[in-house]
Every structure is written in structure tokens, then in C-alpha cells.
C-alpha positions as CSV (number, residue, x, y, z in Angstrom):
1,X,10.4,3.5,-4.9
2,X,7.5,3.0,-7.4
3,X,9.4,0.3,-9.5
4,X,10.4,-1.5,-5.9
5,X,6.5,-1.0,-4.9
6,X,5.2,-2.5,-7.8
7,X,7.5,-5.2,-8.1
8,X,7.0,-6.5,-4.6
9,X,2.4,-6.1,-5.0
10,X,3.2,-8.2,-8.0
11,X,5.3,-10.9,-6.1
12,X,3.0,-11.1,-3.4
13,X,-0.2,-11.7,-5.6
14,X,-1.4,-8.9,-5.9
15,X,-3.6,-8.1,-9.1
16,X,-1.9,-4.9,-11.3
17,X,-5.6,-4.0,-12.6
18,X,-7.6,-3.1,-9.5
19,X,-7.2,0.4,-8.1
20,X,-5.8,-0.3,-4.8
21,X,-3.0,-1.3,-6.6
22,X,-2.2,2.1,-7.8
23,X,-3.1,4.0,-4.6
24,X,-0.4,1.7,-2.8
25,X,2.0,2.5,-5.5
26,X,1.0,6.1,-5.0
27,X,1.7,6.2,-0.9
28,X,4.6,4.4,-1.1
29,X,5.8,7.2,-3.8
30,X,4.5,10.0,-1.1
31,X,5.7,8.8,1.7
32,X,9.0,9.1,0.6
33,X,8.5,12.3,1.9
34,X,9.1,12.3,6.0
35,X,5.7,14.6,6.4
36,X,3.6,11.8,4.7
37,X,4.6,9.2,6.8
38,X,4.1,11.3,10.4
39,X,0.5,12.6,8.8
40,X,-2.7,11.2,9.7
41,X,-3.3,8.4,6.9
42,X,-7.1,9.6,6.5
43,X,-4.5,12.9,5.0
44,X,-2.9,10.6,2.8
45,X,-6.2,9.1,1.2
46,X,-7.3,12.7,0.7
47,X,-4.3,13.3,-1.1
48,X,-4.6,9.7,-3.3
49,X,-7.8,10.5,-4.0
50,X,-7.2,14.4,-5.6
51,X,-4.4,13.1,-7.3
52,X,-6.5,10.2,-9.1
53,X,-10.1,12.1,-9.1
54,X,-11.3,10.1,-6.6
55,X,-12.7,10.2,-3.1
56,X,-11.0,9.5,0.3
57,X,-13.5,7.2,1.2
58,X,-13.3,4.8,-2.2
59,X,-9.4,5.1,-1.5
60,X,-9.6,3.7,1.8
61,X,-12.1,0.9,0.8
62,X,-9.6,0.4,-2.7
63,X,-6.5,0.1,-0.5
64,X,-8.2,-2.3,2.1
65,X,-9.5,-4.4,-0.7
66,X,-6.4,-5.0,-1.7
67,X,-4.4,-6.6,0.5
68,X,-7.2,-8.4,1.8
69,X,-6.7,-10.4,-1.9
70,X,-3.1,-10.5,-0.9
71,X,-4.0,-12.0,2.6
72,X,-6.3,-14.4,1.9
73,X,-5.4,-15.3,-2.1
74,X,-1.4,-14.4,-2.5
75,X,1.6,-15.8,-2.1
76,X,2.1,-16.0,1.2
77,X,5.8,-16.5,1.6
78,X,6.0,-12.9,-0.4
79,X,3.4,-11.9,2.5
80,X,5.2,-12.6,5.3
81,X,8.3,-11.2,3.9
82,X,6.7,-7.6,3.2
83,X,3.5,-7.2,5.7
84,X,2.3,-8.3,9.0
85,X,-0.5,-9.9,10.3
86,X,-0.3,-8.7,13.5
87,X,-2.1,-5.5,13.3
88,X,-3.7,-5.6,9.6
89,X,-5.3,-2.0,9.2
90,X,-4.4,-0.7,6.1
91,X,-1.7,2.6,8.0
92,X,0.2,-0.2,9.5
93,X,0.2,-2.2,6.2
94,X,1.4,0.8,4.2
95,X,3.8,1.6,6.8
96,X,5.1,-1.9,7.2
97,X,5.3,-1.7,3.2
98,X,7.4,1.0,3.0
99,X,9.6,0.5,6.0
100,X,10.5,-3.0,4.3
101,X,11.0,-1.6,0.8
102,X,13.3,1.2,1.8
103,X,15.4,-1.8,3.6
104,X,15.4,-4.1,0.5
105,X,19.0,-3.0,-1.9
């Protein structure tokens, strides 16, 4: 899953160096686990943040930031094909994510 998560931040635009990067990488890598996926996300950026020495709160803000680069900036045919606009908070973006990773073979 973490090759497959990185690969597809990449192809939509997404730049490797900023720390949202990794903490998307990191909950699509948890929530391979049923639990994560069912918990409240404000859980999972706890759990991002102890694993990287950081704080929920700088997660949330890291994760949001983003994919609002890949929103507005990326490639938006790479976009389409892994997020959606229609509700764009950052639990249905990782959700979305992972859902059409785990269907990608």
C-alpha cells in the first residue's frame, strides 16, 4: 500500500518533500487496518502525529495543505481519477484515496 500511495501523490502532483505527503502515506498504510478506517479521523491524526513526533493539529493542517496543492496545482486528470470534489474534507479524501488504491491491480 505505501509504494501504491506514493506512486499515485506523485502522479497527481503532489510534491514528495512537504509533510502531508508522508502523513497520507502513513494513513493509507494504517488504514489497511479495518479499525482505522471505522475510527474517528481526529484518532488517526493523533496517531500520525505520535508516530512522526508531531501534533494532531499540524497533521490535520499538513494533510489539508496538501491536497489543496493537488486541487488547485496538479494534474487534474490524476485528480479526478483518485479523489473527489464533491465533498473535499480531508476524511473523505483519505477515504476516497484508499478505497481507489485498494481497487487499482
Amino acid at each position: 500500500m505505501k509504494n501504491k500511495a506514493i506512486n499515485a501523490l506523485i502522479e497527481m502532483g503532489m510534491p514528495a518533500e512537504i509533510k502531508g505527503f508522508k502523513y497520507i502515506v502513513d494513513a493509507m498504510c494504517l488504514f489497511e487496518d479495518v479499525e482505522w478506517r471505522r475510527g474517528k479521523i481526529t484518532t488517526l491524526y493523533f496517531k500520525i502525529g505520535q508516530m512522526n513526533d508531531d501534533t494532531p493539529s499540524r497533521v490535520e493542517r499538513a494533510i489539508r495543505h496538501a491536497f489543496g496543492i493537488v486541487i488547485t496545482k496538479g494534474n487534474l486528470e490524476s485528480v479526478e481519477k483518485y479523489l473527489t470534489m464533491q465533498s473535499p474534507t480531508n476524511g473523505n479524501l483519505l477515504h476516497v484515496l484508499y478505497l481507489k488504491l485498494t481497487q487499482e491491480d
